[in-house]
N, C-alpha and C positions, 0 to 999 in steps of 0.2 A: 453360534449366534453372530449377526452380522454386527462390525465393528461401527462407532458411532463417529462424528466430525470430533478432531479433539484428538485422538484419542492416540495419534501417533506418537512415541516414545519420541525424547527431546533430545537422548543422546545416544550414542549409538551403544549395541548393548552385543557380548561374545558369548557365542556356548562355552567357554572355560570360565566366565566369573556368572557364578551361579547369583547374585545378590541382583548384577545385573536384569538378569531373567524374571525377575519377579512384576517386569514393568510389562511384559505379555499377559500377565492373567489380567488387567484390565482392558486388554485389548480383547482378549475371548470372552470374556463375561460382560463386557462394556460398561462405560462409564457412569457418569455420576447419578443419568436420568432417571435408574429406577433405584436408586440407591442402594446397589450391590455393593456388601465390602469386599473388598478385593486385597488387601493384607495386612490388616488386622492381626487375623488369625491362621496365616499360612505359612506354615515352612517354608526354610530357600529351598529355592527348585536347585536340582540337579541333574545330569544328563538323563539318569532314570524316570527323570517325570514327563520325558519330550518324545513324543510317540508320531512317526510319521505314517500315513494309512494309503497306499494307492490300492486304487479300484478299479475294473474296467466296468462304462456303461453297456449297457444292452443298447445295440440299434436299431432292435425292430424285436417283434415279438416271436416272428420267425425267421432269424440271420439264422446263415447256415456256416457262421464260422465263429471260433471260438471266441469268447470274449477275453481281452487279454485281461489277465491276474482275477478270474471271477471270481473269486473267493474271498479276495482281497487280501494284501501281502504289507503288515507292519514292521519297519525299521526305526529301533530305539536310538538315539543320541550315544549312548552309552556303547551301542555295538550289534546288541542280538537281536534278534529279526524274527516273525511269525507269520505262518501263511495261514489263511482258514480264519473261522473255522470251516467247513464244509457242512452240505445240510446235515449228514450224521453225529456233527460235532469233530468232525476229525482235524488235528492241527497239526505244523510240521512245524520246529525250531531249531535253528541251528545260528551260528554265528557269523556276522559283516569281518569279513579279512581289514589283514589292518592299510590295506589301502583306500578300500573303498570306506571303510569307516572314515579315513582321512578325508577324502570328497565328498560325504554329505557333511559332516560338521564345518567344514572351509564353506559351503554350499550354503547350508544354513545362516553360519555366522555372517556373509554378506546379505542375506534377507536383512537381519538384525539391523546389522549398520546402514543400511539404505532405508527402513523404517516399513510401516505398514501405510497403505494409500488410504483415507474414505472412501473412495472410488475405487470402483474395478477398471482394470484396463485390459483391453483385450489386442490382441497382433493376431492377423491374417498369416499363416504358414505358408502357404502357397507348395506346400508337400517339399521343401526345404531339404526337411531331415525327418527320417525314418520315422521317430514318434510322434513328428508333428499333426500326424493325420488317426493315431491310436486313439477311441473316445475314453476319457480315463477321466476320474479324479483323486485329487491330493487333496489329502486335509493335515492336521497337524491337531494331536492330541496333549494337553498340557494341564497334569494334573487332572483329569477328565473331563475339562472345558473342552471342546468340539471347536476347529475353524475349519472352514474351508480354502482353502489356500487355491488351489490350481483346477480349472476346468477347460479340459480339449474334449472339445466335439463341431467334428463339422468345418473344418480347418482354420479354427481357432484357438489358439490359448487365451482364454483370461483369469485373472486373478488383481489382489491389492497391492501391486508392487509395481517400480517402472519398468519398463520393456525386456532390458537386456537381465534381470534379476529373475522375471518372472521367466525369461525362454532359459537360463543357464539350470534356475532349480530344478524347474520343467525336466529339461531333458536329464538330469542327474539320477533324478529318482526314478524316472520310467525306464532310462538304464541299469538301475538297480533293482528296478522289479524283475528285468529281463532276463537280467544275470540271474536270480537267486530264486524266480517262481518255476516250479516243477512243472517239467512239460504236458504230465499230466498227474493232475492232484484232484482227488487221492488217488493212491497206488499201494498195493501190497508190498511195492519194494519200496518204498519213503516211509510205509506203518512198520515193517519189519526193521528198518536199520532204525529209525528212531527209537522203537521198542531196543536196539541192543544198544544206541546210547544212555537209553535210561539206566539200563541194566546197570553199563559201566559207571554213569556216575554215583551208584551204592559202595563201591569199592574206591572212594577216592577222600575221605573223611579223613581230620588226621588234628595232631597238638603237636605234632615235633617231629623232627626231619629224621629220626632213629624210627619210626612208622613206615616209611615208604619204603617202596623198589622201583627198580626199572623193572620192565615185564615182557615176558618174552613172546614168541610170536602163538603159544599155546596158554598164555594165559597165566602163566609159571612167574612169581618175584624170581627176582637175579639176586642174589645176596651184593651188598657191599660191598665192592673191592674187586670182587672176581672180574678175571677178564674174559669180558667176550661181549661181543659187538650187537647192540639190539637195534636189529635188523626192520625198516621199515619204508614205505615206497609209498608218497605222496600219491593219494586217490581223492576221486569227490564222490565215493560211494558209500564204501565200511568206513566208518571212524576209527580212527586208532586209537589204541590204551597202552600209551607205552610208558604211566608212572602211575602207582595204587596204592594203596594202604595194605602192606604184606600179609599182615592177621586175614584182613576183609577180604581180600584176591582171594586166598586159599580157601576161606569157608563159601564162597559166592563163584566158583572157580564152574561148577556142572551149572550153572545156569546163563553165565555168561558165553560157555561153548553150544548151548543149546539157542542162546540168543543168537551166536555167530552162524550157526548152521543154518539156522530160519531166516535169517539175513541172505545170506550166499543162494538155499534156493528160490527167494522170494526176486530175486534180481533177477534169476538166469531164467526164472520164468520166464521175466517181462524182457528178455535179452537186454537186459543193462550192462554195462561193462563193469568188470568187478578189478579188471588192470587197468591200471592209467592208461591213456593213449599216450604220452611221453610218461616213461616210466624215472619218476624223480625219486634218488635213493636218500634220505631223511635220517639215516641212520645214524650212529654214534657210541662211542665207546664205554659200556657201563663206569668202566671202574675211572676214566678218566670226566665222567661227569653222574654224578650218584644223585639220586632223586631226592627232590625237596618238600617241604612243608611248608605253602607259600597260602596266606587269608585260608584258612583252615585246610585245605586241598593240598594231597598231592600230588604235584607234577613231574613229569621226567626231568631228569640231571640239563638234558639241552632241548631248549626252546626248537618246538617244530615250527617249521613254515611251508 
């Protein structure tokens, strides 16, 4: 809904104090004219309820080149991300590294504190910088209020924000589409490895840190204590499972391998690479860091990066 005169927050407001945030849902729903309640009767928002949506336009009915993120590609506040769905319905999700999650909330939270325009403003790109000339839009979903935040097309950005706010978020998220949209989606190799994350997150349930293991490279709990090193090599392909619920591993153990095998040939089909191209060792010593039971999950003894 297009925001009304008025209606710009008075002070400046952070993605970390969620009470703040509450002064956006009458900018999405708009003010007083039709007499929307607007919090009354609404929970404080929190990173989970802050949904960012890039899309790429169509430029013609017959371009002969791809439209960038057609499917459209959402980045939560909170972290996790979804591409799709696609016409068959198919979706991909996986999780914002804790860097780039750090650059859209810094990214965001200056939106906040420089406020929303009544006016749109728009800047000439002049092809600048690489997505300056991408036709795309951003919107920002908030509690399922709809805005439209950001339209490039035709070499222009505009959007409700002043110049340098509207070109910084701009280019933020279209770098974040680029990083994290699949070069092509769908694919039997992104349906096959998210099919074997799902698998693996049925083995990771837990109420006490006497639940878990470290897990070995066939899928095996380590017991406590023992020594020996659970071996693991930073990839953006397979996901790794290297802390579980010992009980659940063992009973869910032939379909998690049957998950991994359909995985491995669903890549090499599409000649994906299944080794790093800089092969980074991740690994860590069981017995010197024993897996936990951390918001009901558990995870291995050392934090992966």
């Amino acid at each position: 809904m297009t925001a009304l005169k008025n209606c710009r927050p008075q002070k400046p407001a952070s993605f970390v104090v969620a009470a703040a945030l509450m002064s956006m849902l009458s900018i999405l729903v708009g003010c007083s004219a039709k007499k929307i309640p607007v919090a009354t009767d609404i929970q404080p928002l929190s990173p989970e309820d802050i949904t960012f949506v890039v899309k790429g336009l169509a430029t013609g009915a017959e371009t002969e080149t791809q439209i960038f993120a057609e499917h459209g590609i959402q980045f939560k506040l909170s972290g996790g991300l979804e591409v799709g769905p696609a016409p068959n319905g198919q979706v991909h999700r996986q999780e914002l590294n804790s860097q780039d999650l750090e650059k859209l909330q810094e990214s965001w939270s200056q939106w906040m504190k420089s406020g929303f325009h009544s006016t749109e403003t728009c800047l000439t790109t002049a092809g600048q910088n690489e997505f300056d000339t991408i036709p795309a839009r951003i919107s920002v979903n908030i509690k399922d209020h709809e805005k439209a935040l950001v339209r490039i097309d035709g070499g222009q950005i505009c959007g409700p924000a002043d110049s340098a706010i509207l070109k910084a978020f701009s280019q933020t998220l279209l770098s974040l589409a680029k990083s994290y949209y699949p070069k092509v989606f769908p694919n039997e190799c992104l349906a096959a490895t998210d099919a074997l994350q799902e698998a693996q997150s049925k083995v990771l349930s837990c109420d006490d840190d006497s639940e878990c293991a470290n897990v070995d490279a066939q899928y095996y709990p380590i017991p406590a204590g023992q020594v020996q090193y659970v071996a693991l090599k930073k990839c953006s392909v397979l996901p790794n499972l290297a802390g579980a619920n010992a009980a659940s591993l063992q009973s869910e153990r032939k379909s998690l391998l049957k998950a991994l095998d359909a995985a491995k040939a669903s890549c090499a089909a599409e000649n994906r690479e299944l080794v790093c191209t800089t092969e980074v060792d991740i690994g860590f010593q069981n017995h010197r860091y024993p897996a936990r039971c951390i918001a009901a999950k558990c995870l291995p003894g050392k934090t992966l990066h």
